[in-house]
C-alpha positions in Angstrom: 92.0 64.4 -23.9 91.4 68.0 -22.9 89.5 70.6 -24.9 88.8 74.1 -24.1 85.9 75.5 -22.5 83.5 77.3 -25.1 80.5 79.6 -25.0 77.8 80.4 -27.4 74.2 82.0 -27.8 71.7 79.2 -28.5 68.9 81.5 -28.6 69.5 83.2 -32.1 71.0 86.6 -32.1 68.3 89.3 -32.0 66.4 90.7 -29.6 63.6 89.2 -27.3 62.2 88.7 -24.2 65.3 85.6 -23.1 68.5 85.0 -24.6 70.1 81.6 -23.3 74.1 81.4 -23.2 75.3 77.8 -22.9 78.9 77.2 -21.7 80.5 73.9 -21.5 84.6 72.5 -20.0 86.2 71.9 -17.5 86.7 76.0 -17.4 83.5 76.3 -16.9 82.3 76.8 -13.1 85.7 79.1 -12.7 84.1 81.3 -15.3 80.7 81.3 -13.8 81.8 81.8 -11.1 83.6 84.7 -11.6 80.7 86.4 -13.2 78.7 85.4 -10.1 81.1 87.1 -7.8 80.5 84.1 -6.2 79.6 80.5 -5.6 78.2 78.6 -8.4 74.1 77.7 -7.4 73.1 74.2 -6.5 73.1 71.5 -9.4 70.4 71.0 -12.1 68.7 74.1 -10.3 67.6 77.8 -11.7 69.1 80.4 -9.7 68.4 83.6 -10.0 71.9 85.6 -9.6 73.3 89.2 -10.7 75.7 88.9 -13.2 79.2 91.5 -13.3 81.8 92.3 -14.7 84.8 90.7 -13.0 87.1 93.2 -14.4 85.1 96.6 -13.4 82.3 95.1 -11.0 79.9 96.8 -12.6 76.4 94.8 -13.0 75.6 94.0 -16.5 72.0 91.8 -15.5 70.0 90.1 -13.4 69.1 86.4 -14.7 69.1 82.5 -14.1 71.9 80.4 -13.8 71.6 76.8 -14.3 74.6 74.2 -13.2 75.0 71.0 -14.9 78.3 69.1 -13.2 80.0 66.5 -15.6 78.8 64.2 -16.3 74.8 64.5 -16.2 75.2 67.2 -18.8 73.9 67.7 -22.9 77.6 67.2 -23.6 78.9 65.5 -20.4 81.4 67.9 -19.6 80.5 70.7 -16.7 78.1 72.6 -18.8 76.0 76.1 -17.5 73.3 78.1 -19.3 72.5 81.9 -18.6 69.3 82.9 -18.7 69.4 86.6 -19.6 67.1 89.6 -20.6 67.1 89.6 -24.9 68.4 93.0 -25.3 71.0 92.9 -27.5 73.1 95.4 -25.3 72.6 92.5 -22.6 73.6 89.8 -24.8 76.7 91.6 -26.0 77.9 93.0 -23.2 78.2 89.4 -22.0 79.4 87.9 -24.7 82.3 90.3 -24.6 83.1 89.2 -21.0 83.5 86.2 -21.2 86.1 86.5 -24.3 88.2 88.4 -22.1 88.2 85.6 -19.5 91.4 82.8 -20.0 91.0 79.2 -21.3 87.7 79.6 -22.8 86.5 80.7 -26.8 83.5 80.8 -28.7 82.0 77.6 -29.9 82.4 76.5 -33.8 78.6 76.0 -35.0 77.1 72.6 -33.5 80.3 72.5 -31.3 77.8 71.3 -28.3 76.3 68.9 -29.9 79.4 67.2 -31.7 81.0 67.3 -28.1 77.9 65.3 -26.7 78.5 62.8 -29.6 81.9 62.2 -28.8 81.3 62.0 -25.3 78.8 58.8 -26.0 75.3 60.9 -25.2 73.6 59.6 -29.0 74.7 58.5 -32.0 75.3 60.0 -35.1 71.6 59.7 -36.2 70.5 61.0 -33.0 72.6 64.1 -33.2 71.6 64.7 -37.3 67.8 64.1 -35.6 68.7 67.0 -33.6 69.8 69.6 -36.0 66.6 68.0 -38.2 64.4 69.4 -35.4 65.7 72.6 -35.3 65.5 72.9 -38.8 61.7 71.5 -39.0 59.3 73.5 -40.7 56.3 71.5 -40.4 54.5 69.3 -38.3 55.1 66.4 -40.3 59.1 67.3 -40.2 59.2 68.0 -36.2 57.3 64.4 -35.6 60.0 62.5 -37.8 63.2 64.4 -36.3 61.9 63.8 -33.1 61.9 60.2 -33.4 65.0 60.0 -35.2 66.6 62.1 -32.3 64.7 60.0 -29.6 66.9 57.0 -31.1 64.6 55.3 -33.2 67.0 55.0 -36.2 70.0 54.2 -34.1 68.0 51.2 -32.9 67.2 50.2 -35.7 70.8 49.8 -37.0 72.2 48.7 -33.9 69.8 45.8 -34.2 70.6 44.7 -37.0 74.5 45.1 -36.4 73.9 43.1 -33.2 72.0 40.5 -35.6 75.5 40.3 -37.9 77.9 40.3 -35.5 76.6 37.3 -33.9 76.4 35.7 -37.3 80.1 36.5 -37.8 81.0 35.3 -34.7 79.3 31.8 -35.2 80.8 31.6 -38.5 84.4 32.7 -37.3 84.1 30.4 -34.3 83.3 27.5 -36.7 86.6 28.0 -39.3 88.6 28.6 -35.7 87.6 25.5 -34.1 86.6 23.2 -36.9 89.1 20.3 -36.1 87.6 20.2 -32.4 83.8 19.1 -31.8 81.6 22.3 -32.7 78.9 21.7 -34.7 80.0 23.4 -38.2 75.7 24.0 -38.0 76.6 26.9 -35.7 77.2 29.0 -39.3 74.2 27.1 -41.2 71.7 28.3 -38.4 72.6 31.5 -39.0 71.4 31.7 -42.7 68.3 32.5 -42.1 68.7 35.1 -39.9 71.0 36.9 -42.1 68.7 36.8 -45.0 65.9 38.3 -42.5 68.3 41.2 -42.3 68.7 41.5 -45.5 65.1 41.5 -46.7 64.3 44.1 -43.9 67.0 46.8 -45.0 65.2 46.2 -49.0 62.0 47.3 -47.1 63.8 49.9 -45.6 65.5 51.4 -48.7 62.0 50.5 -50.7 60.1 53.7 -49.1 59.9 56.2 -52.5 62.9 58.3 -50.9 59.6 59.4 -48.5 61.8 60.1 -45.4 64.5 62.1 -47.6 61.9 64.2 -49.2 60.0 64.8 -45.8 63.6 66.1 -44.4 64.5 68.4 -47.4 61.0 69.7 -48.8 58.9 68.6 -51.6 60.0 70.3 -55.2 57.0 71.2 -56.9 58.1 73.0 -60.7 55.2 74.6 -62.1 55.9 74.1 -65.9 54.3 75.0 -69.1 54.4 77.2 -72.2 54.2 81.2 -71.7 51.4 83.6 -70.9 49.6 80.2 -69.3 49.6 81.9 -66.1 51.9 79.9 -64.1 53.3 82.9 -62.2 49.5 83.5 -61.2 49.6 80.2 -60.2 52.0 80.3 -57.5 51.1 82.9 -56.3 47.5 81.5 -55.7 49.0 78.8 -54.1 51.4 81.0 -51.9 48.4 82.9 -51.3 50.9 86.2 -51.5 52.5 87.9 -55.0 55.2 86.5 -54.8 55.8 86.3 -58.8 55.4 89.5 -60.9 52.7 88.5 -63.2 52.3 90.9 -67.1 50.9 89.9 -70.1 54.0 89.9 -71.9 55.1 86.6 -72.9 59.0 85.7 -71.0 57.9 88.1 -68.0 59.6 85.2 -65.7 63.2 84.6 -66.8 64.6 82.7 -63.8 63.4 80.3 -61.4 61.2 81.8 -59.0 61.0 79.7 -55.4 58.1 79.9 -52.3 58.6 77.9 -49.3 55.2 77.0 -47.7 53.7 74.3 -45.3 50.7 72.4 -47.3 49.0 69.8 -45.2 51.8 69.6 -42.8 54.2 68.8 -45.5 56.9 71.2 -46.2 56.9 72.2 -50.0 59.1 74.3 -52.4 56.9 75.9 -55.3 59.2 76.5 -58.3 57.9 79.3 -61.3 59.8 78.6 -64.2 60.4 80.4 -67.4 57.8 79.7 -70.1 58.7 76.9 -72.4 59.3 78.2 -76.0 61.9 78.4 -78.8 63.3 82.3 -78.9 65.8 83.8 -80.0 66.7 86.0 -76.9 69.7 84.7 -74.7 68.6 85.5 -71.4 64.8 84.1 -71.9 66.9 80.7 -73.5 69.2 80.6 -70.4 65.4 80.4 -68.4 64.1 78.0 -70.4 67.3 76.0 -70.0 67.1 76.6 -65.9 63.3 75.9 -66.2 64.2 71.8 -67.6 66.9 71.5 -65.2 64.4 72.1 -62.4 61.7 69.9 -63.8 64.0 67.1 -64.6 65.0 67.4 -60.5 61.4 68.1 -59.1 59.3 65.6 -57.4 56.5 67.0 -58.9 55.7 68.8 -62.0 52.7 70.8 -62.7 52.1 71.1 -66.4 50.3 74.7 -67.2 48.3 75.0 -70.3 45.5 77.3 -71.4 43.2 78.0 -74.3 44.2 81.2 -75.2 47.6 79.5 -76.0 48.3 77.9 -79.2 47.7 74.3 -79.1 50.9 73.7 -80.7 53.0 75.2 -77.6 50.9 73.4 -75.3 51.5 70.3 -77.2 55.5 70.7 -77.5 55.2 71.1 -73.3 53.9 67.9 -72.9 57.0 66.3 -73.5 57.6 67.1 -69.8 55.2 64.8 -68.8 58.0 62.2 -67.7 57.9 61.0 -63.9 55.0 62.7 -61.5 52.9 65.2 -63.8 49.7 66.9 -63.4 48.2 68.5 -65.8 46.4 72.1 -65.2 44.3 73.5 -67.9 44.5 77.1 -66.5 42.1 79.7 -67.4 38.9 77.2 -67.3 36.6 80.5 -67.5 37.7 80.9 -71.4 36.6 77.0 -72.1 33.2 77.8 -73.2 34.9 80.2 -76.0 37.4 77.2 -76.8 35.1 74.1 -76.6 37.5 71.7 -78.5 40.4 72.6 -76.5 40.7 69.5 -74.5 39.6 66.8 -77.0 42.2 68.2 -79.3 45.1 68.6 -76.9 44.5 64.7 -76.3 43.6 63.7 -80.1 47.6 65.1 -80.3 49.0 63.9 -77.3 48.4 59.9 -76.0 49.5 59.8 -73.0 47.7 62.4 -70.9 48.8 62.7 -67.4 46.2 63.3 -64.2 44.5 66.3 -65.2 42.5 69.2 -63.6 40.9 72.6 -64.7 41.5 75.5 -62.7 41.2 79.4 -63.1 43.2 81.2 -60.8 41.6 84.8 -62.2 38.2 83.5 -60.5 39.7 81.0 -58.0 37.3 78.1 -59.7 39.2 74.4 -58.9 42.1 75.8 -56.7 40.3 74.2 -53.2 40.1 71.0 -55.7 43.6 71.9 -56.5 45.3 71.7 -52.6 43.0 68.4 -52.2 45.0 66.8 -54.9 48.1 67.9 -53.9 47.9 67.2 -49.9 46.5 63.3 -51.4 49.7 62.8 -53.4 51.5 63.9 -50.6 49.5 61.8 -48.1 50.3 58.8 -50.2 53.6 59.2 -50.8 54.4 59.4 -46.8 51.9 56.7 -46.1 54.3 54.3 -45.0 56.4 56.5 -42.3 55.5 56.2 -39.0 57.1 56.9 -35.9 57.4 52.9 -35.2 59.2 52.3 -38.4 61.7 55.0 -38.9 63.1 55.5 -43.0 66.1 57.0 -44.1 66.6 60.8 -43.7 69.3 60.8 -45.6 72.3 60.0 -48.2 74.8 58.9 -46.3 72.1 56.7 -44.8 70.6 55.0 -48.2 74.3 54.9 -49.6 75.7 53.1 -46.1 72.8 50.5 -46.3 73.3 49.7 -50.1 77.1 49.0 -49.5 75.7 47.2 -46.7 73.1 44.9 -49.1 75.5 44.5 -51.5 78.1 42.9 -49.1 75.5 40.6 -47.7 74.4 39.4 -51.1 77.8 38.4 -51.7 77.9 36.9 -48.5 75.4 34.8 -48.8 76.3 33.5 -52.5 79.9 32.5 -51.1 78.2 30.6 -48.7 75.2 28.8 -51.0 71.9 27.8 -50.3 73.4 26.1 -46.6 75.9 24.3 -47.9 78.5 25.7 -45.6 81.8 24.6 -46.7 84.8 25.8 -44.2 86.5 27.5 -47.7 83.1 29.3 -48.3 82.8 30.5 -44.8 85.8 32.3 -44.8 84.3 34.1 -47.8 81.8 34.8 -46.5 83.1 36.0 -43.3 85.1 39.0 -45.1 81.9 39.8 -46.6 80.1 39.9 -43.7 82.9 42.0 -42.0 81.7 45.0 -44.1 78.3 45.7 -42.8 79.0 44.5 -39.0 81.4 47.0 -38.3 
């Protein structure tokens, strides 16, 4: 099949100090070396050359030009990169040439790397890995998309593909022949093996979603009736005013989001609209946008104070469902509120965790970070680069199908009983998840 040659900036548009221009087709050493006035520089080598303008021969810069011949290339087709100064004049002025140049267009986004999938350089999980490292945030992110790019996951799977495949085979082999003399056994032998493979892909589903939260970000709502200082909160926590905080009760009327790295571990801080009955529409639609994001968070910090009446602080407490902790804000006004604590339990049973804070004197926020980065810590505890976990949907939902066809599988074909009627049951079952 022949595709056309394309060309794109994989440096980010902007200026800086090097832009990088990757081309890649079989157009692609007649465009070079065009631009080179002449021939292209050895292979897999950085050559400094003066780039022109075919059309005028005017010099547009001075940079290095690297050769990859197919098929020891990112995408195994003839593939170059020019190394140029980051002015954007630069940049542009090159870009422009080569559009005017034949057979040859700019790439669609991850055009490159879908090419090097199709051209059998990774797999699928390899080439998500890579657009997972690009994406990464944090140092716990980069570690777990460089592993999943490295192959680790594709391993993983291919294993236990390889494992089913000979089981199908066996069992196939054993219908197919089963009038001649081979040991019907073949199938039975296999039992065991297949229930291994099952088992480990329950372990591998059974990880608290830890490798799908690591990849998108942890949701953290910050919840809690008004004027509890939530928006003070955050922005403790952001270390930056990022929330406009006033003393007038429904300041915050929509969702209010920081992005920050805590611990390593990439978390989204949600300010929410205070949680009250009113009577005013757009405060309402808040409070409606504030339960929607608590009901989705993966963690939900309940914000009480004081100076609020216990009966508000009470009715918020019915958002303790799923991972809570409970902040009692404002701990500086305690001594003028002694029975604040003893009463909000007396009215509510089931307390979640619960720590005191005051972000107006900064008392319990170090306490704060430590309690958060633990949570964290535990959640992730069981990823590590020699057991890779599911990154994604199309991941957990693949494997599930996958568990489900193998349960069914193995109850057409009994507890080793193999019956020639039950095998080829089991077979179509088993044809699911092997290919």
């Amino acid at each position: 099949m022949t595709t056309q040659t394309i060309y794109a900036p994989c440096s980010g548009l902007g200026q800086s100090a090097i832009a990088v221009i990757r081309l890649s087709g079989d157009q692609t050493g007649r465009v070079v070396s065009t631009l080179l006035r002449g021939a292209l520089p050895p292979s897999r080598q950085a050559s400094v050359r003066r780039l022109c303008d075919p059309a005028t021969g005017e010099e547009i810069d001075r940079g290095l030009v690297l050769w990859f011949p197919a098929p020891g290339s990112f995408t195994g087709e003839d593939m170059a990169e020019l190394h140029l100064h980051g002015g954007r004049a630069v940049v542009t002025r090159v870009l422009e040439t080569l559009s005017r140049q034949p057979r040859i267009r700019l790439a669609e986004p991850g055009e490159f790397t879908r090419r090097a999938f199709e051209n059998g350089k990774f797999d699928l999980t390899s080439a998500e890995g890579i657009a997972d490292l690009v994406a990464s945030e944090t140092e716990a992110q980069r570690a777990q998309a460089l592993g999943q790019m490295e192959g680790a996951l594709g391993k993983q799977y291919d294993s236990w593909r390889a494992r089913l495949v000979s089981a199908l085979a066996h069992m196939e082999a054993g219908v197919d022949f089963s009038d001649e003399d081979v040991p019907f056994g073949l199938t039975a032998g296999k039992f065991n093996d297949i229930l291994c493979v099952q088992h480990e892909i329950i372990q591998h589903l059974d990880d608290n979603r830890g490798g799908e939260r690591l990849r998108e970000g942890i949701c953290v709502a910050i919840l809690g009736p008004p004027n509890v200082g939530k928006s003070s909160l955050l922005n403790a926590l952001a270390q930056k005013d990022a929330a406009i905080v006033a003393a007038t009760a429904g300041t915050t009327r929509d969702a209010i989001e920081v992005h920050l790295d805590l611990g390593g571990y990439p978390v989204t801080l949600v300010d929410t609209a205070g949680l009250r009955p009113t009577d005013n529409e757009v405060e309402n639609e808040g409070v409606r946008r504030a339960t929607e994001k608590a009901s989705r968070a993966d963690l939900k910090l309940l914000v009480v104070s004081p100076d609020v009446a216990l009966k508000h602080c009470s009715e918020a407490m019915r958002f303790c469902e799923g991972e809570t902790l409970l902040l009692m804000n404002k701990a500086d006004l305690l001594p003028d509120f002694p029975d604040f604590e003893s009463r909000l339990k007396q009215q509510n049973q089931e307390i979640p965790e619960s720590l005191s804070v005051s972000v107006k004197t900064g008392a319990g926020l170090r306490q704060l970070f430590e309690c958060l980065e633990g949570r964290f810590q535990a959640w992730f505890s069981q990823l590590s680069a020699e057991t890779p976990s599911v990154t994604r949907h199309r991941h957990r939902d693949a494997l599930q199908e996958c568990h489900a066809a193998l349960t069914r599988a193995l109850t057409a074909l009994g507890a080793g009983a193999v019956g020639q009627n039950n095998a080829l049951v089991a077979g179509d079952n088993y044809k699911q998840p092997a290919t």
